[in-house]
SEMI-380237 format. One record per residue (C-alpha): x, z negated, y; residue in one letter. Coordinates in Angstrom, 2 decimals, always signed. Example, Ala and Ser with C-alpha at 12.3 -4.5 7.8 and 13.67 -1.06 7.14 Angstrom:
((+12.30 -7.80 -4.50) 'A')
((+13.67 -7.14 -1.06) 'S')
This chain:
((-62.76 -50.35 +9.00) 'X')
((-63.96 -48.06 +11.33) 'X')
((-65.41 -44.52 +10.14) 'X')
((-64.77 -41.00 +11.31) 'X')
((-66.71 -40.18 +14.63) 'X')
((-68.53 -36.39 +14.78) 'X')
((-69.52 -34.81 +17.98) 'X')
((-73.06 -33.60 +17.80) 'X')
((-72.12 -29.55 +17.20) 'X')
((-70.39 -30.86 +14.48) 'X')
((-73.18 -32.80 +12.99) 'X')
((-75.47 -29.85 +13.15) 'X')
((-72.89 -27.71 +11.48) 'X')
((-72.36 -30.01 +8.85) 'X')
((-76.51 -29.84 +8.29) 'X')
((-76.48 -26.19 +8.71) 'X')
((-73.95 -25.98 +6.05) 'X')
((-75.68 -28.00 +3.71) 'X')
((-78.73 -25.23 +3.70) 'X')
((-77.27 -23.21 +3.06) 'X')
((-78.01 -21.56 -0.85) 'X')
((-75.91 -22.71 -3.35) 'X')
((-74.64 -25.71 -1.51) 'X')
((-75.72 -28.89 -2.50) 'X')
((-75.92 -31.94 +0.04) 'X')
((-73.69 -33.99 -2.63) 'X')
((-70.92 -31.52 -2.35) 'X')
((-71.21 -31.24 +1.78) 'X')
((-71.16 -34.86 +1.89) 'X')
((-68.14 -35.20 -0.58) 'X')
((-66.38 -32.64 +1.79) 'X')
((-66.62 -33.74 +4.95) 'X')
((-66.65 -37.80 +3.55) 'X')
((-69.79 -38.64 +4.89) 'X')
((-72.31 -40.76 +3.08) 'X')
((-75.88 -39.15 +1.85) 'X')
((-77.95 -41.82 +3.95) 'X')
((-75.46 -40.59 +6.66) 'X')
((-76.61 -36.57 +6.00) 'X')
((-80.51 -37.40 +5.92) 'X')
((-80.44 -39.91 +9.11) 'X')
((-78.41 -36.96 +10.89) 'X')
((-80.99 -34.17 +9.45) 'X')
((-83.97 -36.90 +10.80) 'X')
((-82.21 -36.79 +14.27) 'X')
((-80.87 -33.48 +14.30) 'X')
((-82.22 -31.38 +12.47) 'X')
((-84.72 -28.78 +14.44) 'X')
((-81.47 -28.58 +16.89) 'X')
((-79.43 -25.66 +17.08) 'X')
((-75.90 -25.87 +18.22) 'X')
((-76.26 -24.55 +21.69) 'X')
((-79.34 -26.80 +22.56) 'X')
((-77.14 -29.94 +21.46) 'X')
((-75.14 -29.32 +24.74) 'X')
């Protein structure tokens, strides 16, 4: 079965929100149903990005 495709704004707002204080990277993962190992790989790819340079 195929997983849930994310554009690349929303894969650096899904990192973004996971800095964020008091959020944990469990809890963003649980809430947008993506895996830990999914969250890191994206933060290794994505992460100095900001949403405008992604364009």
């Amino acid at each position: 079965m195929k997983g849930k495709r994310y554009t690349m704004e929303q894969k650096i707002r899904i990192l973004r929100k996971g800095e964020q204080r008091g959020a944990t990277i469990t809890d963003v993962c649980r809430e947008h149903q993506v895996s830990e190992q999914t969250f890191h790989r994206w933060k290794r790819e994505f992460g100095m990005l900001e949403i405008d340079q992604a364009k």
